[in-house]
C-alpha positions in Angstrom: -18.4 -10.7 11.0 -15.9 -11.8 7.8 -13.5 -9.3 6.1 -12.3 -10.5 2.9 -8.8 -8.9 2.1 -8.0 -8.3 -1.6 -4.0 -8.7 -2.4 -3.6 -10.1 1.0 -0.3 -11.1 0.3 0.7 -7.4 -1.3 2.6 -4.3 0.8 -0.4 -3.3 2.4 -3.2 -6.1 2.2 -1.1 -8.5 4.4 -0.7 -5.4 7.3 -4.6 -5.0 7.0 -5.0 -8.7 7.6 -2.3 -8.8 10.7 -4.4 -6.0 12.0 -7.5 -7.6 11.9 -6.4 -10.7 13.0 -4.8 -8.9 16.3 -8.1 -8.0 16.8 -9.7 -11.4 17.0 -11.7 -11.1 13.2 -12.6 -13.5 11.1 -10.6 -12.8 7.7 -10.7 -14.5 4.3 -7.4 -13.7 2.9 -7.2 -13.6 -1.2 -4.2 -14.6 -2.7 -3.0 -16.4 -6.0 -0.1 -18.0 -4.0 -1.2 -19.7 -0.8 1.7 -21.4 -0.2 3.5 -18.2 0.3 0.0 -16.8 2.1 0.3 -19.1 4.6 4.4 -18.0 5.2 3.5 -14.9 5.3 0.0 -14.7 7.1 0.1 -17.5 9.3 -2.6 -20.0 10.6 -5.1 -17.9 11.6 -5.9 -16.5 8.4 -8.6 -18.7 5.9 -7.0 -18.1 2.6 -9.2 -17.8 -0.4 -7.7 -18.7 -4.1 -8.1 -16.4 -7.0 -7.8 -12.4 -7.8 -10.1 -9.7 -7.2 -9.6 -9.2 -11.3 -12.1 -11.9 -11.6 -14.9 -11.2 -9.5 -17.1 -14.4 -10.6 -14.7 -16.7 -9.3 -14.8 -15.3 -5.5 -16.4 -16.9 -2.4 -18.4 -14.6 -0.7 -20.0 -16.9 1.6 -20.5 -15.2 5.2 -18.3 -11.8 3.9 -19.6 -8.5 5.0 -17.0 -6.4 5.1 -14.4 -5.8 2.1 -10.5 -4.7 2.0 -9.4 -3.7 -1.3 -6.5 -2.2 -3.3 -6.6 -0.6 -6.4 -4.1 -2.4 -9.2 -3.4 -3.0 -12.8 -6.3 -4.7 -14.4 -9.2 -3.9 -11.5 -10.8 -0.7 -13.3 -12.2 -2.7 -16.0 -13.9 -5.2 -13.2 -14.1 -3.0 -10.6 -18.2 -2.4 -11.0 -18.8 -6.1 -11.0 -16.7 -6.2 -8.2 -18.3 -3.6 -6.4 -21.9 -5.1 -7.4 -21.1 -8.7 -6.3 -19.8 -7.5 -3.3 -23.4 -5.5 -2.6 -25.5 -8.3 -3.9 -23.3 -11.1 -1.5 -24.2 -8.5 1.5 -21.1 -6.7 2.4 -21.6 -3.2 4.3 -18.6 -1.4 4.6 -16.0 -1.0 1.9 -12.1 0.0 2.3 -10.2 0.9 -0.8 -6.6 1.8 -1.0 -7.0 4.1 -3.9 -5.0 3.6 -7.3 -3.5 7.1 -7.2 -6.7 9.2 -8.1 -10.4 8.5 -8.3 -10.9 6.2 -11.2 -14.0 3.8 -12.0 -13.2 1.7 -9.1 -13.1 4.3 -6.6 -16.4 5.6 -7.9 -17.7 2.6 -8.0 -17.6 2.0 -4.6 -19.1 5.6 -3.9 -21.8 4.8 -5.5 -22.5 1.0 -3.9 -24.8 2.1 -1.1 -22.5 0.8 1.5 -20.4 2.5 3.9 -16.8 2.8 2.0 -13.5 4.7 3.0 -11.3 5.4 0.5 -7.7 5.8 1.9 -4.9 8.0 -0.6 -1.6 7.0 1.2 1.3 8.9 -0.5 4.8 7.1 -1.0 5.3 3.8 1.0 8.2 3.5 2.6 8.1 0.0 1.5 9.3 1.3 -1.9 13.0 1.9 -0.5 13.1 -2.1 -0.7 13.7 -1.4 -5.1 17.5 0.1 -3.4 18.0 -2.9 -2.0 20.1 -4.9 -4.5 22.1 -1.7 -5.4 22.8 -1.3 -2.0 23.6 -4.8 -0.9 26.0 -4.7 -4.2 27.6 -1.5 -4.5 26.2 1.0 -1.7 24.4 3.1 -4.3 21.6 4.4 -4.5 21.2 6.1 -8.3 17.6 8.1 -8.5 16.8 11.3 -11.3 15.4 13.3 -8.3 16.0 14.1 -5.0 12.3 15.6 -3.7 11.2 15.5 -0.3 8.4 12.6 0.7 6.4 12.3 3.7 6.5 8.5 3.3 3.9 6.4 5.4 4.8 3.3 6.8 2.4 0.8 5.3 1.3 -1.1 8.7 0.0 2.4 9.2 -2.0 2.2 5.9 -3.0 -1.1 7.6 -3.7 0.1 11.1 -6.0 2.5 9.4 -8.0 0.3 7.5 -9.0 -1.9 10.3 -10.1 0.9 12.3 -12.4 2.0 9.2 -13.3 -1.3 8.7 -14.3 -2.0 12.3 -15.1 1.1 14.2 -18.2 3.9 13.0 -17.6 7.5 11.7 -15.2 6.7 9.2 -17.9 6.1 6.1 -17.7 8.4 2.9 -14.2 9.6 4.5 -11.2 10.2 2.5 -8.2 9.8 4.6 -5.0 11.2 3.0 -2.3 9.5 5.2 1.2 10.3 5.2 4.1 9.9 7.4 5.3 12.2 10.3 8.1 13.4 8.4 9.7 14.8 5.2 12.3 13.2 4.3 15.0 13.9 1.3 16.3 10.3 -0.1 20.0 11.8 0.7 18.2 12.1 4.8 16.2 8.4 3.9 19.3 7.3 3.3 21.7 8.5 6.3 19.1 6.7 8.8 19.0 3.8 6.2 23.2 3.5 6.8 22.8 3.7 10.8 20.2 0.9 10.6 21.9 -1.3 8.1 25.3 0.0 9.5 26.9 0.5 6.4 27.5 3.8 4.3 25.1 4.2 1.0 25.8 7.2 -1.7 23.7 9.1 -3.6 24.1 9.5 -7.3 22.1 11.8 -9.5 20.9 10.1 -12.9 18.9 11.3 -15.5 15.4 11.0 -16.6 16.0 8.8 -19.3 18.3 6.6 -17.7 15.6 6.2 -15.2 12.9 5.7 -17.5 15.4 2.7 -19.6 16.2 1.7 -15.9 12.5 0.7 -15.2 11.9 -0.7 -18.8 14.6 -3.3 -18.5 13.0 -5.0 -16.2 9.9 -5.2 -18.3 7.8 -2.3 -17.5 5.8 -0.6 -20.4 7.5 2.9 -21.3 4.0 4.2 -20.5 4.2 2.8 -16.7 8.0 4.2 -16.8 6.7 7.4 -17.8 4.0 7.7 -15.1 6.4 6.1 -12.2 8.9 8.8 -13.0 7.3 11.4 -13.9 5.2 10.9 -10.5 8.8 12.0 -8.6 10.0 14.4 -11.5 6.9 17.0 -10.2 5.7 15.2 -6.9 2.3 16.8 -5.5 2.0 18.8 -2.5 0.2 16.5 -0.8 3.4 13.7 -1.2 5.4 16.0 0.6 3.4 18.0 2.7 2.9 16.0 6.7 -1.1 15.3 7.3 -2.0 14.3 10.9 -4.9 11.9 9.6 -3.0 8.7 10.7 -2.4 10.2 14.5 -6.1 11.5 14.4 -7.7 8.3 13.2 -5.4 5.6 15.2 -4.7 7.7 18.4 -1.1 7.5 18.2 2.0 9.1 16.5 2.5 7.7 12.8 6.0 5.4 12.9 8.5 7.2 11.3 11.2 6.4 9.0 13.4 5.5 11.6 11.1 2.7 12.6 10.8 1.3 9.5 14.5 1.4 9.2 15.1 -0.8 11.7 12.5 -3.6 10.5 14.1 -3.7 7.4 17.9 -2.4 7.8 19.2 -6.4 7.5 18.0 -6.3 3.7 20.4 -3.6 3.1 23.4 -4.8 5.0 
């Protein structure tokens, strides 16, 4: 049995190929870099060349099972995807979901196959865009201050393999979230412990936030969506859900946890 991992070298592809390879599966691990693949995923992994934008191009040789995450550019490949993936023989499809059901999601609902679609809410991987600020100033400057019940993205992993491997997860939607609701001010108090300096907040507006995001080359569309996505964040993005205990069969890391992986790219 052969999962091939889509963005295997991206926040959560690379967590669903350590988990699977923990387990002793075979993975074929798609990447467009893999020099840094092979840094990051180490020797166990097959890496396979290319991008899951360009279907035709993939090796689907021995693959039954299928890892992939939603990004820019899939929706208008996502079918072919989807039917190559069918026709080559794979049956059971993860899909970490693009923020809502779009034509890849469907897609995969209507393959035939078994598929879970998982809806993580915030990453805690996304406190990594404070780093710099932090590192240089020991600022953090956001427009909002909402609560998020941030997953850790090796949980997003964790529960991917288990979909992937184990029955009773097909035509599932698994919202997953962290096992706490954080403010950024309370992100950032455990953030100074682990990094073991002291980081402000500072409230910025909208707009600074939306030139802020389209200085570094972002469309003022994307800007729009990114921040408008905190200005009125869902209940669901701040609201605990036990699917991550119920489906692994252990507490969800916290914050804290993720804190002190990362603390030294603060410090």
């Amino acid at each position: 049995m052969t999962t091939l991992v889509t963005g295997a070298t991206g926040n959560t592809g690379r967590q669903v190929v350590r988990e699977l390879v923990e387990r002793g599966e075979k993975v074929k691990a798609l990447t467009r870099d893999t020099e840094r693949a092979r840094a990051l995923l180490g020797p166990e992994v097959e890496l396979v060349g290319g991008t899951h934008t360009e279907p035709g191009t993939l090796d689907w040789s021995g693959v039954d099972r299928l890892h992939v995450t939603v990004t820019a550019g899939l929706a208008e490949v996502g079918q072919e995807l989807v039917d190559r993936a069918v026709a080559a023989g794979v049956q059971r499809i993860t899909v970490v979901w693009g923020g809502g059901v779009g034509p890849v999601e469907q897609a995969i609902e209507r393959s035939g196959v078994e598929w879970t679609r998982l809806e993580p809410q915030e990453f805690m991987s996304n406190t990594l865009t404070w780093a710099d600020s932090i590192r240089a100033e020991g600022v953090v400057r956001e427009p909002y201050a909402h609560p998020s019940a941030l997953v850790h993205e090796a949980d997003i992993g964790a529960v991917a393999a288990v979909a992937l491997l184990e029955d009773g997860h097909a035509g599932r939607a698994y919202n997953l979230t962290g096992p706490q609701t954080l403010t950024p001010q309370e992100r950032l108090a455990v953030l100074a412990e682990a990094a073991g300096r002291e980081i402000a907040f500072v409230t910025i507006s909208h707009e600074q936030a939306i030139e802020r995001l389209t200085a570094t080359g972002v469309s003022r569309a994307d800007a729009e969506y990114v921040i408008g996505w905190y200005a009125e964040s869902s209940p669901e993005s701040r609201t605990v859900d036990p699917t991550v205990e119920n489906v692994l069969g252990r507490p969800a890391r916290t914050f804290a946890q993720w804190a002190a992986e990362y603390g030294h790219r603060f410090a």
